[in-house]
N, C-alpha and C positions, 0 to 999 in steps of 0.2 A: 394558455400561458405556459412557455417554457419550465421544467422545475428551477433551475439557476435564476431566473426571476421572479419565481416565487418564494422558494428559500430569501432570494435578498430581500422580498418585501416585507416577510416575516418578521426578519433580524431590523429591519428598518424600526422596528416599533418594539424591540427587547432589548432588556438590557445585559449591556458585556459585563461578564464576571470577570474577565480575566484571559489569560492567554499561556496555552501549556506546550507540550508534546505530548505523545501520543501515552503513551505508558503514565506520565504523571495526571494527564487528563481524566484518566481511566479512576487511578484512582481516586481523587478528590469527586470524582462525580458520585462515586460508588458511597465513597462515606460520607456523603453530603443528601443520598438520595436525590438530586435536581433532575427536574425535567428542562430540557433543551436541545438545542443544537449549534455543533461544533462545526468549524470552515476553516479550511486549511485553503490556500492559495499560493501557488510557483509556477511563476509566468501564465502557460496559459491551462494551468493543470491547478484543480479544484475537487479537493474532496470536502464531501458533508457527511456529520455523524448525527445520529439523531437520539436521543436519550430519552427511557420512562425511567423514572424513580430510582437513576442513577445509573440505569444499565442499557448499554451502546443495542439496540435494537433496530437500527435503520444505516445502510450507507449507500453513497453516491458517489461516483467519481466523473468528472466531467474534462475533459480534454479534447483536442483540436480534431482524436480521432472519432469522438462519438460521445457517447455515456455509459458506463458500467452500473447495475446496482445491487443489492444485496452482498452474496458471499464472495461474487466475481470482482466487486469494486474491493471488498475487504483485504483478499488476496496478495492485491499489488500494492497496499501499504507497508512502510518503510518502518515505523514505530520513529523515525524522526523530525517528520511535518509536524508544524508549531500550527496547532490550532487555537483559533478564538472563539472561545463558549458564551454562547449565550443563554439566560432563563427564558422559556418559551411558554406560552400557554399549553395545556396537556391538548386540547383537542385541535391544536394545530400542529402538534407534534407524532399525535397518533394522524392525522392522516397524511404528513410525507410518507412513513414510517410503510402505510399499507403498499407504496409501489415500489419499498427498496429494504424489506424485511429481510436481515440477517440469521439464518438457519442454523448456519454450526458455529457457535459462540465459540468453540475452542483457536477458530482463528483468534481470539484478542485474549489471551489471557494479561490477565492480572496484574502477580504478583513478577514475573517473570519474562513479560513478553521484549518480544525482538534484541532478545538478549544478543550481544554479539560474541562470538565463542571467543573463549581466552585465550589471550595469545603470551608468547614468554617462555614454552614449553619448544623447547629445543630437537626434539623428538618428536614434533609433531609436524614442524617445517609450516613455512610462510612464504608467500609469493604471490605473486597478481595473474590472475585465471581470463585470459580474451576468451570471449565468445562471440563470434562473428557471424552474422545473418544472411543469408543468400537467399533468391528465387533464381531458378535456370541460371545459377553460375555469378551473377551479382547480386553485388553486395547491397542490401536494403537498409538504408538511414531511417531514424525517427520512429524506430523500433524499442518498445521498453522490455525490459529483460531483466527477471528477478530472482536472487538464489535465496532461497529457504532450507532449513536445518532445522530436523526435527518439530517440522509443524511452523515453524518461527522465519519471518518473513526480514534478514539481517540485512539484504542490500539491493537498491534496485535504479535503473538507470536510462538509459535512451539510445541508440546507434545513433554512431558519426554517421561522413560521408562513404566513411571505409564498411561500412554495414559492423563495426565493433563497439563492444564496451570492455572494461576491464576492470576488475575486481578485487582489491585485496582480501586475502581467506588464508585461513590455515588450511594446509594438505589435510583434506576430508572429503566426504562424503557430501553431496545435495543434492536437490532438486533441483530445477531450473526451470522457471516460467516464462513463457515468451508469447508477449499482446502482440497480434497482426495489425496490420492497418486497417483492416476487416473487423475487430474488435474479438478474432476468435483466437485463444486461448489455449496454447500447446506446453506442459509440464514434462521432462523428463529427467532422469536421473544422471547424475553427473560423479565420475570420481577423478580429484584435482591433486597430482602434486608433480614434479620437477617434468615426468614424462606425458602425462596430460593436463599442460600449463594453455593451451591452445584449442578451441573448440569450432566448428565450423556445421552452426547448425543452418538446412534448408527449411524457408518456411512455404 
């Protein structure tokens, strides 16, 4: 059995608490201690969070180009997919958990995560950052591409037919993640403002 229809078979027989985003999720589980699992759905893009005794210890992401799990699905979380939580039995929870165990818990924090940096600060400039995808010279659509700040995962998006996405950010400092269609996984560092408003990465 596929995990995406196991997970639904699970949730088929537990009941929904509720329905959050990602940051409020976190906390109400944490202070609530529950065990469950959380499903986020947009279009054909599916993430699962899996919870012991309130703490996000299992994830999934499933999409048209494959499955991600563990720290690699956590990554390309946006902190603003609205998930529905479900109470799960523990020993059905501990065994998704064992094939999509999250390692460095510092991706999800807390009190603060996917904070989006302040903006209003006039000295720090604001504008929308293309990043455009190639192989040998074209442009590759249907590429996800996500800028992180300080560990914190603030925006993330998909290539048109033009192989682009664009961003609004204040003039800073990031990193930049970019999923292949291959499902492999390219991070680098990026600095944005009036003179590099335009990116042109090969993958």
């Amino acid at each position: 059995m596929k995990i995406q229809e196991l997970i639904g078979t699970i949730l088929a027989g537990s009941p929904e608490l509720g329905s959050e985003q990602l940051p409020e999720l976190l906390r109400f589980t944490h202070s609530k201690g529950i065990t469950g699992l959380a499903v986020a759905k947009e279009g054909e893009c599916e993430f699962d969070l899996a919870f012991l005794d309130g703490e996000p210890e299992g994830a999934i992401l499933i999409d048209e180009k494959g499955t991600l799990y563990g720290d690699k699905a956590v990554m390309l979380l946006t902190g603003n997919e609205m998930f529905r939580f479900y109470e799960v039995k523990r020993d059905l929870v501990e065994g998704v958990i064992m094939g999509c165990r999250i390692l460095e818990k510092g991706h999800l924090r807390k009190s603060d995560m996917f904070a989006v940096p302040e903006i209003g600060r006039k000295s720090d400039g604001l504008g929308v950052l293309t990043i455009i995808t190639a192989r040998n010279n074209e442009p590759q659509n249907g590429i996800r591409v996500s800028i992180r700040k300080d560990g914190q995962m603030i925006c993330s998006d998909v290539t048109t037919e033009d192989g682009s996405v664009g961003f609004k950010l204040l003039h800073d400092k990031y990193d930049c993640i970019i999923r292949d269609r291959a499902g492999a996984i390219t991070t680098f560092h990026i600095k944005f403002d009036d003179e590099h408003s335009r990116i042109i990465r090969e993958i």
